[in-house]
C-alpha beads as a LAMMPS data file, in Angstrom:
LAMMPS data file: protein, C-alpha beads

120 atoms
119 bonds

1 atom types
1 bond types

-500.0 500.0 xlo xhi
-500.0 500.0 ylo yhi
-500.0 500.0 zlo zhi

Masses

1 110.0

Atoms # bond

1 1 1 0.000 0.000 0.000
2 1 1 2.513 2.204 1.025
3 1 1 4.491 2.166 -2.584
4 1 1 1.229 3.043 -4.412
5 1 1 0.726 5.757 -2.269
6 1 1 4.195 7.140 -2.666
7 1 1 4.214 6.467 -6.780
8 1 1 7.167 3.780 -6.040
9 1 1 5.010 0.623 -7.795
10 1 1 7.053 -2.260 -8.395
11 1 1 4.292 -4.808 -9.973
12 1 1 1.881 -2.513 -11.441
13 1 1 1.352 0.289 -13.041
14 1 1 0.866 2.297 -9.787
15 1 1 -2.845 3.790 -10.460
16 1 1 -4.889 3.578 -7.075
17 1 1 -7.184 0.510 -7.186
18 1 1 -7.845 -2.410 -5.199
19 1 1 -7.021 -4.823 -7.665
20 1 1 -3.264 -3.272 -8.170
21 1 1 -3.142 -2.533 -4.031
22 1 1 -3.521 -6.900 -4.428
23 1 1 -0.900 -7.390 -7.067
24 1 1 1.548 -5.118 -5.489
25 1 1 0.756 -6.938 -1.892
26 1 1 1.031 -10.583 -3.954
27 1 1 -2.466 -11.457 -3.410
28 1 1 -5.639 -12.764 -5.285
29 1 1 -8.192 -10.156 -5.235
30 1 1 -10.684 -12.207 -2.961
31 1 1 -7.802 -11.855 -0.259
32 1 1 -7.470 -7.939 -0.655
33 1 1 -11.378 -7.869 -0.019
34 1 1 -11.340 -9.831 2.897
35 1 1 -8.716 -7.633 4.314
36 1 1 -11.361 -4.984 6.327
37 1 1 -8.809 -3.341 8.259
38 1 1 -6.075 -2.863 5.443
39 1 1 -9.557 -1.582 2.855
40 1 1 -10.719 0.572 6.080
41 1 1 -7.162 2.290 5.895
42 1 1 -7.086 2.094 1.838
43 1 1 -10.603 3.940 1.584
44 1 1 -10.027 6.634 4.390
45 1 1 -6.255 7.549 2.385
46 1 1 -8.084 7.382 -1.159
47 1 1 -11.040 9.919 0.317
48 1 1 -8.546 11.925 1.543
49 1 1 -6.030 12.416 -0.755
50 1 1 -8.086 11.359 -3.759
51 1 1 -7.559 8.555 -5.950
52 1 1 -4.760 9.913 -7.947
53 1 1 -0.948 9.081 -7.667
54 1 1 1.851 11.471 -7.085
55 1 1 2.963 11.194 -10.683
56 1 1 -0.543 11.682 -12.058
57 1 1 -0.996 14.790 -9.846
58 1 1 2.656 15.965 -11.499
59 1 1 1.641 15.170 -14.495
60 1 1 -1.620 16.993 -14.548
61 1 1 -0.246 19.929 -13.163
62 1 1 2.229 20.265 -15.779
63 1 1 -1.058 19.446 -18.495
64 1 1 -2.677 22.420 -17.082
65 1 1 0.270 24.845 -16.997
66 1 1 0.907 23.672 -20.964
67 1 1 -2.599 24.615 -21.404
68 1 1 -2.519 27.564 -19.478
69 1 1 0.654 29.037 -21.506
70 1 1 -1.006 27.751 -24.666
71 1 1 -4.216 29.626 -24.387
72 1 1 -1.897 32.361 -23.513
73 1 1 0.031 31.900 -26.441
74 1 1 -3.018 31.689 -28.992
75 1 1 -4.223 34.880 -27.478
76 1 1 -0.795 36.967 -28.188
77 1 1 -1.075 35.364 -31.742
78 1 1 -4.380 36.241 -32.329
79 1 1 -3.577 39.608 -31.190
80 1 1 -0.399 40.073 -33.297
81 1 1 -2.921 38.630 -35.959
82 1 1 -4.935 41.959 -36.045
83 1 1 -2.328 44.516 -35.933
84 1 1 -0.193 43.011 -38.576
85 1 1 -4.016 43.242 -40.525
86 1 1 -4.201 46.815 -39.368
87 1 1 -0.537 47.964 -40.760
88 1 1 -0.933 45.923 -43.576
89 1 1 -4.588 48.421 -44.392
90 1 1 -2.299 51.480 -43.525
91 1 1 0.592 50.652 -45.454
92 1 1 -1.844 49.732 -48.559
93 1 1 -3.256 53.272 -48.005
94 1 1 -0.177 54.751 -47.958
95 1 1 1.165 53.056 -51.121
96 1 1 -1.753 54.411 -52.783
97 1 1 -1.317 57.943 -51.327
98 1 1 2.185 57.269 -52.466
99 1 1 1.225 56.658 -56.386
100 1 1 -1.399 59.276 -56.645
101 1 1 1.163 61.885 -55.048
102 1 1 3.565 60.727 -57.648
103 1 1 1.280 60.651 -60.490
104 1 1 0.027 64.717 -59.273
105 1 1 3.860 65.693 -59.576
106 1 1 4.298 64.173 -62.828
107 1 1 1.775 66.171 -64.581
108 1 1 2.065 69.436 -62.421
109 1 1 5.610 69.760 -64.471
110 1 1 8.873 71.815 -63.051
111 1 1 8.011 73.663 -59.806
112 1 1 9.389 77.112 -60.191
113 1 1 10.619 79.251 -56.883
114 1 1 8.634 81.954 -56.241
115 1 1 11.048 85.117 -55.142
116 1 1 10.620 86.542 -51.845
117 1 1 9.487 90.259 -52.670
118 1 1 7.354 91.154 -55.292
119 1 1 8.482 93.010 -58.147
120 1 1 7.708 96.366 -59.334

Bonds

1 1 1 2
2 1 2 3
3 1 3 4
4 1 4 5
5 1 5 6
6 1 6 7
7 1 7 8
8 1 8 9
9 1 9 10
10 1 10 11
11 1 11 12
12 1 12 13
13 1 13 14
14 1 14 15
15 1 15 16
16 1 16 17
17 1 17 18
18 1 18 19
19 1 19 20
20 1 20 21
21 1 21 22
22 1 22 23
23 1 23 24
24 1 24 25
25 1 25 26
26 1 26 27
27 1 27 28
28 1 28 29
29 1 29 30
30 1 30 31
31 1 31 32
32 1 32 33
33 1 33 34
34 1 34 35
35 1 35 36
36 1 36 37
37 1 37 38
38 1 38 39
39 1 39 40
40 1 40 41
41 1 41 42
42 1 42 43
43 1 43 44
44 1 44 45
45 1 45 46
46 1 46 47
47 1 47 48
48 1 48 49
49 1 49 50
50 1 50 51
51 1 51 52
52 1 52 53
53 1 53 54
54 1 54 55
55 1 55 56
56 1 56 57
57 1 57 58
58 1 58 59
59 1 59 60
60 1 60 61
61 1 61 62
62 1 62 63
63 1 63 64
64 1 64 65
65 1 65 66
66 1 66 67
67 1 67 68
68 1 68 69
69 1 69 70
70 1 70 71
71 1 71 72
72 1 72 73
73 1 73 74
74 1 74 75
75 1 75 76
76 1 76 77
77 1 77 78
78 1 78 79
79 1 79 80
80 1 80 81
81 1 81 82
82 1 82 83
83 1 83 84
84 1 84 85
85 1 85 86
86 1 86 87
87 1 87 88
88 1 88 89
89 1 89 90
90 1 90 91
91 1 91 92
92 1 92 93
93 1 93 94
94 1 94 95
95 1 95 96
96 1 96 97
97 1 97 98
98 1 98 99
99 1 99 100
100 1 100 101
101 1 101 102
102 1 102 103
103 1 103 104
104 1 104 105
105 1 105 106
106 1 106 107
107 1 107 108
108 1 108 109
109 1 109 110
110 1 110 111
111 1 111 112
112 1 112 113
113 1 113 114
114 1 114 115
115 1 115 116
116 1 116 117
117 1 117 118
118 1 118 119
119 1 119 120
């Protein structure tokens, strides 16, 4: 009982349950049920720790931090999604300010200086 509970199996494959609390003690299963005291004790640690192994309670942990940092992760992409949209729409706009600037120049000719004071 006492490797299960510390996640040090050696003949199983060190979930909680009767019938592996039997193969780890080198019993038949009708000898683990007849055991009242040692299923007394098995039942009050299992309702108070919960049925779940030290390495399942790792690994779950570390499931639901990898979750955790990929929802976080989605988020920042999804966000990085719409403002490379967004620049992309203001450098399009741009571009076309761009052309249409160039194409007013092209027509409007030379450019000549004005001078300063005006002339008799």
């Amino acid at each position: 009982m006492a490797r299960l509970f510390t996640g040090q199996p050696r003949r199983t494959d060190g979930r909680l349950t009767k019938d592996n609390l039997g193969r780890e003690a080198g019993v038949i299963p009708a000898t683990v049920f007849r055991a009242k005291d040692v299923l007394a004790e098995w039942d009050a640690h299992v309702a108070e720790h919960g049925a779940v192994t030290p390495g399942e309670a790792r690994r779950d942990a570390e499931l639901r931090e990898l979750r955790r940092k990929l929802a976080d992760a989605k988020a920042e992409i999804t966000e990085l999604n719409h403002r490379l949209t967004a620049a992309a729409t203001v450098i399009a706009a741009l571009h076309h300010d761009n052309q249409l600037l160039r194409t007013e120049h092209h027509h409007a000719g030379n450019v000549t200086e004005l001078s300063p004071k005006p002339r008799d």
